[in-house]
C-alpha positions as CSV (number, residue, x, y, z in Angstrom):
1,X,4.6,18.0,0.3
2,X,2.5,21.1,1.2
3,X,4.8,23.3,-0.7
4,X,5.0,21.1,-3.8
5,X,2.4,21.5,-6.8
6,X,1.7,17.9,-5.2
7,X,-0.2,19.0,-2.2
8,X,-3.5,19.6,-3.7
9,X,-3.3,15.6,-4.7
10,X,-2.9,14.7,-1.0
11,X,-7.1,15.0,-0.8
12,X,-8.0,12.8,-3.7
13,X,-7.7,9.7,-1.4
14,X,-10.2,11.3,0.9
15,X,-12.8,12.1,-1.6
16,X,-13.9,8.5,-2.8
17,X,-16.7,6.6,-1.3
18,X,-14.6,3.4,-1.2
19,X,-13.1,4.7,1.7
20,X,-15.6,6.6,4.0
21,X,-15.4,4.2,7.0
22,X,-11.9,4.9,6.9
23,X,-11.8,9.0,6.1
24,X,-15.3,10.1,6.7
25,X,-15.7,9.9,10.8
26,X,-14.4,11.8,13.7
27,X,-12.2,14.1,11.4
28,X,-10.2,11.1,10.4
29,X,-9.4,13.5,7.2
30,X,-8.5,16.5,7.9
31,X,-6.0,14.6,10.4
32,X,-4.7,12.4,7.3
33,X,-4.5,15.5,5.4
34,X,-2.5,16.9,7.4
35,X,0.0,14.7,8.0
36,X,0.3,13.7,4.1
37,X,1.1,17.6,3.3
38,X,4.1,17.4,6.4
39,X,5.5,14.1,4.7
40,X,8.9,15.2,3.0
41,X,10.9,14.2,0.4
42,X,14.0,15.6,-1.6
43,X,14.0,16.9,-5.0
44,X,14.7,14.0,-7.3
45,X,11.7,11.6,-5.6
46,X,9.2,14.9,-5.9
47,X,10.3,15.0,-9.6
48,X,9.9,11.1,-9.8
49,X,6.3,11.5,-8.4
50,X,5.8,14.5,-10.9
51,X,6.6,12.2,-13.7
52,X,4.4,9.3,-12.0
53,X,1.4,11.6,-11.8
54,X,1.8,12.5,-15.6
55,X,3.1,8.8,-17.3
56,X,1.7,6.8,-14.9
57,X,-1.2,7.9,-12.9
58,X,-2.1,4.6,-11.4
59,X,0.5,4.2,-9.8
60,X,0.5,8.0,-8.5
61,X,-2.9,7.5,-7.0
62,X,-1.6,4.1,-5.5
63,X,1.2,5.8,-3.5
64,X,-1.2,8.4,-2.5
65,X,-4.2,6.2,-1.1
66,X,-1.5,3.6,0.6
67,X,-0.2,6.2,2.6
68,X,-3.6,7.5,3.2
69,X,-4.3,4.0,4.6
70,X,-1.5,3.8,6.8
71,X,-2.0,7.1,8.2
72,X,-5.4,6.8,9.4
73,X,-4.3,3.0,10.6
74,X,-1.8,4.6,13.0
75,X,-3.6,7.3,13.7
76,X,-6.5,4.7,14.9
77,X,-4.0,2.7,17.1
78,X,-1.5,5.3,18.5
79,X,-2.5,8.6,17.5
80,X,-1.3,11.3,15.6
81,X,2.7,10.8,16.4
82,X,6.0,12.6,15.2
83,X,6.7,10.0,13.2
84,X,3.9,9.8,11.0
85,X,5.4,12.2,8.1
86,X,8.1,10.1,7.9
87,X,5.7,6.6,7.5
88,X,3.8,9.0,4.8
89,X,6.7,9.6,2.9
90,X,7.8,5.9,3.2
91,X,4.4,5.2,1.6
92,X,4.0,7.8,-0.9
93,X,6.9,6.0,-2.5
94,X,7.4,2.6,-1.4
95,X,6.6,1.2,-5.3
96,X,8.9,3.5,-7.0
97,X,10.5,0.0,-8.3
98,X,7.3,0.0,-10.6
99,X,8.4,2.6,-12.6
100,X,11.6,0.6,-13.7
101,X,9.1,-1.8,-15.1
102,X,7.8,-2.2,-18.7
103,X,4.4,0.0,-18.7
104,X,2.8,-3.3,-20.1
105,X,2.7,-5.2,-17.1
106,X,0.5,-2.6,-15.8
107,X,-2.6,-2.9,-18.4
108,X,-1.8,-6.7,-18.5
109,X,-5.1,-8.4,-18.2
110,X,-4.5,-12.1,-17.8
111,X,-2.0,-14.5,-16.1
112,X,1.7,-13.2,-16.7
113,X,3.9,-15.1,-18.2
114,X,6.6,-16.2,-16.1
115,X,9.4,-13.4,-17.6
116,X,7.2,-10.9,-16.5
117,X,6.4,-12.5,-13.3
118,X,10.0,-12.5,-12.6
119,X,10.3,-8.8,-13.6
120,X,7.4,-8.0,-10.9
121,X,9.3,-9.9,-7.9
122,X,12.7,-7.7,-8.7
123,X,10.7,-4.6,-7.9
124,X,10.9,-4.1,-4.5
125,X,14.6,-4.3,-4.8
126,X,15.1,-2.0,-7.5
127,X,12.8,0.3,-5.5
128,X,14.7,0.0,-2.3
129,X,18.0,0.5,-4.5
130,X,16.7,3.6,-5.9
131,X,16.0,5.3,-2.9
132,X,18.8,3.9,-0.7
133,X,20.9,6.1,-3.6
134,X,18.7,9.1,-2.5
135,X,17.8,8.8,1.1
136,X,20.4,6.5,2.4
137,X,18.8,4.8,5.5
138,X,15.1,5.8,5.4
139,X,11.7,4.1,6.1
140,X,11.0,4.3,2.4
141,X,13.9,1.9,1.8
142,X,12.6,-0.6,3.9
143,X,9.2,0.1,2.8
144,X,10.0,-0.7,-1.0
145,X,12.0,-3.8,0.0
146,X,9.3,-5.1,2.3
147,X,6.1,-4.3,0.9
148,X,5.8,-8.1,-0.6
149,X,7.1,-9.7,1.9
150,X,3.8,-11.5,3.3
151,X,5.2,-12.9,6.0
152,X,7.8,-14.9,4.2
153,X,5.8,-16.1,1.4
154,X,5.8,-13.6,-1.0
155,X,9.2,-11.6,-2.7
156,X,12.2,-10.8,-1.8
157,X,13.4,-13.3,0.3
158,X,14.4,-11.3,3.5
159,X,16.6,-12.4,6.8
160,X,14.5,-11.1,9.2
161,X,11.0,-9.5,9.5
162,X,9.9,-6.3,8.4
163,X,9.1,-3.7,11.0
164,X,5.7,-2.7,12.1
165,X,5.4,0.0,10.3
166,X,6.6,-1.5,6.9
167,X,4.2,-3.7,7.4
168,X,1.3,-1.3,8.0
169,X,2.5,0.4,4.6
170,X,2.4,-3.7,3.0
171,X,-1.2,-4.2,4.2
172,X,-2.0,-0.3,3.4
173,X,-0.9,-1.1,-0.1
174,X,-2.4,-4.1,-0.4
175,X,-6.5,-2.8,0.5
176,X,-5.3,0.2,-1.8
177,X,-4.6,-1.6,-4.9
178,X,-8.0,-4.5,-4.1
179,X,-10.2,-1.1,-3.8
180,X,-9.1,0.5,-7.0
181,X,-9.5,-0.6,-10.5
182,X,-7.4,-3.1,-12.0
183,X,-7.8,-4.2,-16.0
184,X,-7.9,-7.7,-15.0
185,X,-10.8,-7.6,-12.7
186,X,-14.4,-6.8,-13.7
187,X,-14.3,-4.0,-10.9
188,X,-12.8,-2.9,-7.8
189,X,-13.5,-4.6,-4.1
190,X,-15.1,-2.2,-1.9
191,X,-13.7,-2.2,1.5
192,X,-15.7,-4.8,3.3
193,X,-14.5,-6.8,0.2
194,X,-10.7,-6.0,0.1
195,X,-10.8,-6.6,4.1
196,X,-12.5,-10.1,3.6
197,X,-9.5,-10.8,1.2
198,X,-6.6,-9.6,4.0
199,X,-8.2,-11.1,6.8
200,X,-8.5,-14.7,5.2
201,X,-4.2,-14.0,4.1
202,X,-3.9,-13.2,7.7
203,X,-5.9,-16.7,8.4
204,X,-3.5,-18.2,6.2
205,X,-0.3,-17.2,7.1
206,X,0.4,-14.9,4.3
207,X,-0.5,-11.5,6.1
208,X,0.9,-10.2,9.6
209,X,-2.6,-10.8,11.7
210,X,-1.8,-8.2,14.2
211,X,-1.4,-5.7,11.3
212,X,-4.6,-6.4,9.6
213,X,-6.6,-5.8,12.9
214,X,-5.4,-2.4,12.7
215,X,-6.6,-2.0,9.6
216,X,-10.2,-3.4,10.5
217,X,-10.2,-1.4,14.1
218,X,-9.7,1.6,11.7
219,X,-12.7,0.3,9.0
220,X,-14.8,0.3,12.2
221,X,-14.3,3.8,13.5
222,X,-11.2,3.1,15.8
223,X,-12.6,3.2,18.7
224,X,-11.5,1.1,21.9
225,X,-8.3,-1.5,22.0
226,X,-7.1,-2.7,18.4
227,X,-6.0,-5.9,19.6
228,X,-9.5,-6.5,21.2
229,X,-10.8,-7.3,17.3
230,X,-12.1,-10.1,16.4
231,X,-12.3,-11.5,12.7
232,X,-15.8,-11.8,10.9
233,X,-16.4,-14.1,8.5
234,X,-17.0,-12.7,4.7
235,X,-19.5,-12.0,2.6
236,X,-21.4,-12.4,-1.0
237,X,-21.7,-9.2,-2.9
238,X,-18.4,-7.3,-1.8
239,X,-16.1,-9.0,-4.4
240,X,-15.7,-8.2,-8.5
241,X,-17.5,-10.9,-10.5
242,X,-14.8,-11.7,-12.7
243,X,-11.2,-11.4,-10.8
244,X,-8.1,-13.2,-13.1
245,X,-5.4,-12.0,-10.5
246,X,-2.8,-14.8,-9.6
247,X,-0.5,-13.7,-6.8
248,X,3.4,-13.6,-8.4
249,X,5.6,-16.4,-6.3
250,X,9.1,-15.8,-5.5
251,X,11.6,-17.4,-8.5
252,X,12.7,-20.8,-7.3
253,X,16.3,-19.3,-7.7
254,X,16.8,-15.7,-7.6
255,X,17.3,-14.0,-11.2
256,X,19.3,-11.4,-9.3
Protein backbone atom coordinates (compact mmCIF):
# COMPACT_ATOMS: atom_id res chain seq x y z
CA UNK A 1 0.00 0.00 0.00
CA UNK A 2 2.94 2.49 0.58
CA UNK A 3 3.59 2.67 -3.09
CA UNK A 4 -0.16 3.09 -4.12
CA UNK A 5 -1.84 6.67 -4.40
CA UNK A 6 -3.71 4.74 -1.43
CA UNK A 7 -1.05 5.15 1.21
CA UNK A 8 -1.71 8.70 2.20
CA UNK A 9 -5.48 7.19 3.20
CA UNK A 10 -3.79 4.72 5.57
CA UNK A 11 -3.72 7.93 8.35
CA UNK A 12 -7.21 8.95 8.15
CA UNK A 13 -8.19 6.24 10.69
CA UNK A 14 -5.70 7.71 13.03
CA UNK A 15 -6.75 11.27 12.94
CA UNK A 16 -10.40 11.07 14.49
CA UNK A 17 -11.15 11.54 18.12
CA UNK A 18 -13.38 8.45 18.15
CA UNK A 19 -10.54 6.50 18.35
CA UNK A 20 -7.70 8.14 20.57
CA UNK A 21 -7.67 5.48 23.32
CA UNK A 22 -6.94 3.20 20.66
CA UNK A 23 -4.30 5.36 18.35
CA UNK A 24 -3.23 8.15 20.48
CA UNK A 25 -0.93 6.42 23.36
CA UNK A 26 2.48 4.88 23.48
CA UNK A 27 2.93 5.38 19.55
CA UNK A 28 0.17 3.02 18.96
CA UNK A 29 0.05 5.04 15.38
CA UNK A 30 2.84 5.39 13.97
CA UNK A 31 3.08 1.46 14.57
CA UNK A 32 -0.44 1.00 12.83
CA UNK A 33 0.70 3.20 10.24
CA UNK A 34 3.20 1.28 9.48
CA UNK A 35 2.02 -1.78 9.14
CA UNK A 36 -1.16 -0.55 7.05
CA UNK A 37 1.45 0.95 4.32
CA UNK A 38 3.36 -2.88 4.26
CA UNK A 39 -0.18 -4.59 3.80
CA UNK A 40 -0.16 -5.85 0.03
CA UNK A 41 -2.41 -6.48 -2.41
CA UNK A 42 -2.48 -7.27 -6.32
CA UNK A 43 -3.55 -4.98 -9.01
CA UNK A 44 -7.20 -5.72 -9.47
CA UNK A 45 -8.17 -5.41 -5.49
CA UNK A 46 -5.99 -1.91 -5.47
CA UNK A 47 -8.11 -0.86 -8.48
CA UNK A 48 -11.30 -2.17 -6.60
CA UNK A 49 -10.36 -0.01 -3.60
CA UNK A 50 -9.58 2.93 -6.08
CA UNK A 51 -13.12 2.65 -7.24
CA UNK A 52 -14.43 2.11 -3.54
CA UNK A 53 -12.73 5.33 -2.42
CA UNK A 54 -14.36 7.31 -5.39
CA UNK A 55 -18.25 5.43 -5.66
CA UNK A 56 -18.37 4.44 -2.34
CA UNK A 57 -16.44 6.12 0.25
CA UNK A 58 -18.09 4.61 3.18
CA UNK A 59 -17.31 1.72 2.67
CA UNK A 60 -13.49 2.71 1.76
CA UNK A 61 -13.17 4.41 5.15
CA UNK A 62 -14.74 1.15 6.68
CA UNK A 63 -12.03 -1.15 5.26
CA UNK A 64 -9.55 1.32 6.33
CA UNK A 65 -10.56 1.90 10.18
CA UNK A 66 -11.26 -2.13 10.56
CA UNK A 67 -8.01 -2.91 9.75
CA UNK A 68 -6.82 -0.08 11.79
CA UNK A 69 -8.60 -1.78 14.68
CA UNK A 70 -7.26 -5.05 14.27
CA UNK A 71 -3.84 -3.85 13.93
CA UNK A 72 -3.54 -2.03 17.10
CA UNK A 73 -5.67 -5.17 18.75
CA UNK A 74 -2.80 -7.47 17.81
CA UNK A 75 -0.34 -5.23 18.27
CA UNK A 76 -1.79 -4.86 22.07
CA UNK A 77 -1.77 -8.68 22.63
CA UNK A 78 1.29 -10.08 20.70
CA UNK A 79 3.14 -7.26 19.25
CA UNK A 80 4.09 -6.10 16.16
CA UNK A 81 4.44 -9.65 14.25
CA UNK A 82 5.37 -10.78 10.50
CA UNK A 83 2.10 -11.42 9.98
CA UNK A 84 0.34 -8.45 10.59
CA UNK A 85 0.49 -6.99 6.74
CA UNK A 86 -1.11 -9.96 5.77
CA UNK A 87 -4.20 -9.48 8.67
CA UNK A 88 -4.15 -5.67 7.24
CA UNK A 89 -4.68 -6.65 3.87
CA UNK A 90 -7.38 -9.28 4.99
CA UNK A 91 -9.06 -6.23 6.55
CA UNK A 92 -8.66 -3.58 4.14
CA UNK A 93 -10.89 -5.88 2.05
CA UNK A 94 -12.82 -8.28 3.85
CA UNK A 95 -16.40 -6.41 2.67
CA UNK A 96 -15.51 -6.28 -0.86
CA UNK A 97 -18.97 -8.40 -1.24
CA UNK A 98 -20.63 -4.93 -0.46
CA UNK A 99 -19.80 -3.61 -3.59
CA UNK A 100 -21.79 -6.35 -5.51
CA UNK A 101 -24.78 -4.89 -3.64
CA UNK A 102 -27.34 -2.36 -4.81
CA UNK A 103 -25.88 1.20 -3.52
CA UNK A 104 -29.40 1.60 -1.82
CA UNK A 105 -28.96 -0.65 0.92
CA UNK A 106 -26.29 1.52 1.95
CA UNK A 107 -28.35 4.97 2.59
CA UNK A 108 -31.29 2.70 3.71
CA UNK A 109 -32.66 4.27 6.80
CA UNK A 110 -35.25 1.94 8.21
CA UNK A 111 -35.89 -1.85 8.64
CA UNK A 112 -35.05 -3.71 5.34
CA UNK A 113 -37.30 -5.47 3.78
CA UNK A 114 -36.67 -9.02 3.71
CA UNK A 115 -35.27 -9.08 -0.25
CA UNK A 116 -32.73 -6.91 0.74
CA UNK A 117 -32.00 -8.58 3.99
CA UNK A 118 -31.34 -11.63 1.97
CA UNK A 119 -29.15 -9.69 -0.37
CA UNK A 120 -26.93 -8.43 2.80
CA UNK A 121 -26.45 -12.12 4.17
CA UNK A 122 -25.04 -13.36 0.51
CA UNK A 123 -22.26 -10.82 0.96
CA UNK A 124 -19.74 -12.38 2.68
CA UNK A 125 -19.89 -15.16 0.09
CA UNK A 126 -19.74 -13.12 -2.85
CA UNK A 127 -16.81 -11.35 -1.20
CA UNK A 128 -14.98 -14.47 -0.32
CA UNK A 129 -15.72 -15.65 -4.04
CA UNK A 130 -14.27 -12.58 -5.45
CA UNK A 131 -11.06 -12.78 -3.92
CA UNK A 132 -10.67 -16.56 -3.77
CA UNK A 133 -10.65 -15.76 -7.91
CA UNK A 134 -7.71 -13.23 -7.09
CA UNK A 135 -5.81 -14.47 -4.20
CA UNK A 136 -6.59 -18.12 -4.10
CA UNK A 137 -6.04 -19.14 -0.47
CA UNK A 138 -5.57 -15.94 1.55
CA UNK A 139 -6.61 -14.47 4.92
CA UNK A 140 -8.89 -12.04 3.08
CA UNK A 141 -10.90 -15.00 1.86
CA UNK A 142 -11.63 -16.24 5.11
CA UNK A 143 -11.98 -12.73 6.32
CA UNK A 144 -14.94 -11.94 3.87
CA UNK A 145 -16.57 -15.29 4.54
CA UNK A 146 -16.37 -15.01 8.26
CA UNK A 147 -16.75 -11.52 9.24
CA UNK A 148 -20.66 -12.32 10.16
CA UNK A 149 -20.28 -15.25 11.50
CA UNK A 150 -20.99 -14.23 15.34
CA UNK A 151 -20.29 -17.22 16.68
CA UNK A 152 -22.88 -19.18 14.77
CA UNK A 153 -25.62 -16.84 14.88
CA UNK A 154 -25.20 -14.62 12.32
CA UNK A 155 -24.51 -15.41 8.22
CA UNK A 156 -23.14 -17.69 6.34
CA UNK A 157 -23.71 -20.81 7.98
CA UNK A 158 -20.09 -22.13 8.37
CA UNK A 159 -18.71 -25.89 9.44
CA UNK A 160 -16.30 -24.87 11.70
CA UNK A 161 -15.12 -21.72 13.53
CA UNK A 162 -13.43 -18.93 12.13
CA UNK A 163 -9.78 -18.32 13.07
CA UNK A 164 -8.53 -15.92 15.52
CA UNK A 165 -7.62 -13.61 13.49
CA UNK A 166 -10.82 -13.58 11.29
CA UNK A 167 -12.31 -13.04 14.13
CA UNK A 168 -10.30 -10.00 15.37
CA UNK A 169 -11.04 -8.46 11.73
CA UNK A 170 -15.23 -9.54 12.68
CA UNK A 171 -15.13 -7.63 15.97
CA UNK A 172 -12.67 -4.83 14.31
CA UNK A 173 -15.42 -4.38 11.76
CA UNK A 174 -17.95 -4.44 13.98
CA UNK A 175 -16.66 -1.19 16.60
CA UNK A 176 -15.68 0.30 13.13
CA UNK A 177 -18.97 0.46 11.53
CA UNK A 178 -20.91 1.38 15.51
CA UNK A 179 -18.24 4.45 15.68
CA UNK A 180 -18.98 5.89 12.29
CA UNK A 181 -21.98 7.35 10.93
CA UNK A 182 -24.80 5.33 9.74
CA UNK A 183 -28.18 7.07 8.07
CA UNK A 184 -30.26 5.10 10.29
CA UNK A 185 -28.95 6.20 13.49
CA UNK A 186 -29.16 9.81 14.94
CA UNK A 187 -25.22 9.59 15.35
CA UNK A 188 -22.36 7.51 15.78
CA UNK A 189 -21.34 5.47 19.22
CA UNK A 190 -18.23 6.68 20.56
CA UNK A 191 -15.97 3.98 21.67
CA UNK A 192 -16.99 3.45 25.26
CA UNK A 193 -20.43 3.13 23.46
CA UNK A 194 -19.59 0.72 20.57
CA UNK A 195 -17.58 -1.47 23.36
CA UNK A 196 -20.74 -1.55 25.67
CA UNK A 197 -22.60 -2.96 22.53
CA UNK A 198 -19.67 -5.91 21.82
CA UNK A 199 -19.28 -6.75 25.20
CA UNK A 200 -23.00 -7.39 26.00
CA UNK A 201 -22.93 -9.76 22.24
CA UNK A 202 -20.03 -11.39 23.82
CA UNK A 203 -22.42 -11.79 27.20
CA UNK A 204 -24.83 -13.21 24.89
CA UNK A 205 -23.28 -15.55 22.87
CA UNK A 206 -23.19 -13.67 19.66
CA UNK A 207 -19.55 -12.40 19.85
CA UNK A 208 -16.25 -14.48 20.53
CA UNK A 209 -15.54 -13.16 24.35
CA UNK A 210 -11.90 -13.82 24.22
CA UNK A 211 -11.78 -11.56 21.05
CA UNK A 212 -13.61 -8.68 22.52
CA UNK A 213 -11.24 -8.52 25.55
CA UNK A 214 -8.58 -7.73 23.12
CA UNK A 215 -10.31 -5.20 21.85
CA UNK A 216 -11.06 -3.59 25.44
CA UNK A 217 -7.24 -4.44 26.69
CA UNK A 218 -6.39 -2.26 23.56
CA UNK A 219 -9.24 0.67 24.47
CA UNK A 220 -7.36 0.72 27.80
CA UNK A 221 -3.86 1.29 26.80
CA UNK A 222 -2.67 -2.48 26.40
CA UNK A 223 -0.90 -2.79 29.05
CA UNK A 224 -0.43 -6.07 31.23
CA UNK A 225 -2.24 -9.67 30.29
CA UNK A 226 -5.36 -9.36 27.82
CA UNK A 227 -6.99 -12.27 29.30
CA UNK A 228 -6.74 -10.68 32.83
CA UNK A 229 -9.85 -8.15 31.66
CA UNK A 230 -12.68 -7.99 33.18
CA UNK A 231 -16.09 -6.77 31.73
CA UNK A 232 -17.67 -3.37 33.05
CA UNK A 233 -20.95 -2.77 32.98
CA UNK A 234 -22.31 0.14 30.47
CA UNK A 235 -23.28 3.35 30.54
CA UNK A 236 -25.92 6.29 29.78
CA UNK A 237 -24.66 8.89 27.35
CA UNK A 238 -22.27 6.77 25.06
CA UNK A 239 -25.10 5.54 22.68
CA UNK A 240 -27.01 7.57 19.57
CA UNK A 241 -30.48 8.72 20.75
CA UNK A 242 -32.30 7.38 17.96
CA UNK A 243 -30.72 3.87 16.57
CA UNK A 244 -33.34 1.84 13.95
CA UNK A 245 -30.57 -0.86 13.25
CA UNK A 246 -32.09 -4.52 13.27
CA UNK A 247 -29.35 -7.12 12.95
CA UNK A 248 -30.01 -9.26 9.44
CA UNK A 249 -30.70 -13.14 10.46
CA UNK A 250 -29.50 -15.90 8.36
CA UNK A 251 -32.50 -17.00 5.56
CA UNK A 252 -34.32 -19.91 7.08
CA UNK A 253 -33.23 -21.79 3.79
CA UNK A 254 -30.33 -20.53 1.97
CA UNK A 255 -31.20 -18.45 -1.28
CA UNK A 256 -27.89 -19.66 -2.56
Amino acid sequence: MGDTPLAGDMALALESSAYLHLFGRSGAGQVIERVLLAAALPEPLLDELTAMRRDAPVLYRHGVLTAAVAVRMLVASVGETRALPDVASAALVHDLGMRHLPPEILVHRDRLPVELAHRIAAHPLLGAYHLALLLGNHPAVAAAQGHHWRCGQGYPVLTAAPSRSVEVIAVASAFAALTQPRPYRSDAYDARGAADVLVAEAMSGHADGSTVKLLVHALRGGDGDPRAVRFGGSRDGHAPAENRHAPVDVPVRSVL
